[in-house]
Structure formats: C-alpha cells, structure tokens
N, C-alpha and C positions, 0 to 999 in steps of 0.2 A: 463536513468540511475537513478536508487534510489539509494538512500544513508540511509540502516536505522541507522547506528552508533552502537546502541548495541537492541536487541529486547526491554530489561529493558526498556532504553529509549525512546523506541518508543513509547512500551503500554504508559509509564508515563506522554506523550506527548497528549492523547486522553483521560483522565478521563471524559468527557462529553459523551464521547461513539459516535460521531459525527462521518457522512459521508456525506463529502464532498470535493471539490475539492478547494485550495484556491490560487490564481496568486500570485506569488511574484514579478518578474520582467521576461522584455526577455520571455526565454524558463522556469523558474522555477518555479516551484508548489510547493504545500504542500497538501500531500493527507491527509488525515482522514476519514478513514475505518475499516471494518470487517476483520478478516483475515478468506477465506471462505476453501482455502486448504494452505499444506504446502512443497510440492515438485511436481512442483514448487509453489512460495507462489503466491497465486491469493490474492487482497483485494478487497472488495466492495466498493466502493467510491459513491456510491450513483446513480452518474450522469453515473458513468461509472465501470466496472470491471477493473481494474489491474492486467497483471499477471507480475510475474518477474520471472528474470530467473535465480535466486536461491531457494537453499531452504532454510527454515524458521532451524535456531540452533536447534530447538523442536518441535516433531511434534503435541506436547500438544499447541501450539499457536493456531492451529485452532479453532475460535472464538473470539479472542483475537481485542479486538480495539485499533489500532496503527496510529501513525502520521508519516509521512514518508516522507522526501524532497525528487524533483523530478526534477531532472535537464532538462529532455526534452520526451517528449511523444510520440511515433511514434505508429501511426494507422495502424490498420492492416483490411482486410474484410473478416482474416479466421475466422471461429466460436472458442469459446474457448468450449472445449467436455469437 
C-alpha cells in the first residue's frame, strides 16, 4: 500500500529528483522516483518500477519526481506492459 497524502506533497518531498528506495522499519519504505505513467501510476524507483493501483489526480504528473511511503511491497513475476 502507498500512501501519497496529496501529489503536492509528494513531488515537494523529492526536490533532489532522487530514485531510490529507502527502509524505514518492518515492512515500510520510502520510495523516491520518476512518475513514468498515470493510470495506473507506475514510479521508477531506480532499483525497481512501482506500479500502484490508482491513478495519479493529473495526468500531467507524468515525469514528475515524488516521494512516496510504502507500507509493504508484494512482488509479483508478471511483466509490467
């Protein structure tokens, strides 16, 4: 599950423009990525794609660099098309 709060605050969250992936405790992260589509919103995180299973408030976010809490990751080994 992600949690982006508001997009504002996402982008506002990655002015570095950074992609990576960063452990906080347990199961939660903090991504810092690309936003590479917007329905649904994939990020690039570097090490890995993200997609989520919303869509992005805007479809003008595409590009956009966002930080994004990440309560727990479940892997999958379908291709993302």
């Amino acid at each position: 599950m992600v949690e982006p709060g508001s997009w504002e605050q996402a982008a506002a969250a990655n002015p570095g423009r950074e992609k990576r992936l960063e452990h906080q405790w347990g199961w939660r992260y903090v991504g810092y990525g690309q936003v590479l589509a917007t329905d649904p919103v994939r990020v690039d995180l570097g090490i890995l794609v993200l997609e989520l299973d919303f869509p992005a408030d805007d479809p003008g976010r595409e590009g956009d660099y966002v930080a994004l809490a990440i309560d727990r990751i479940r892997l999958s080994a379908e291709p993302i098309s």
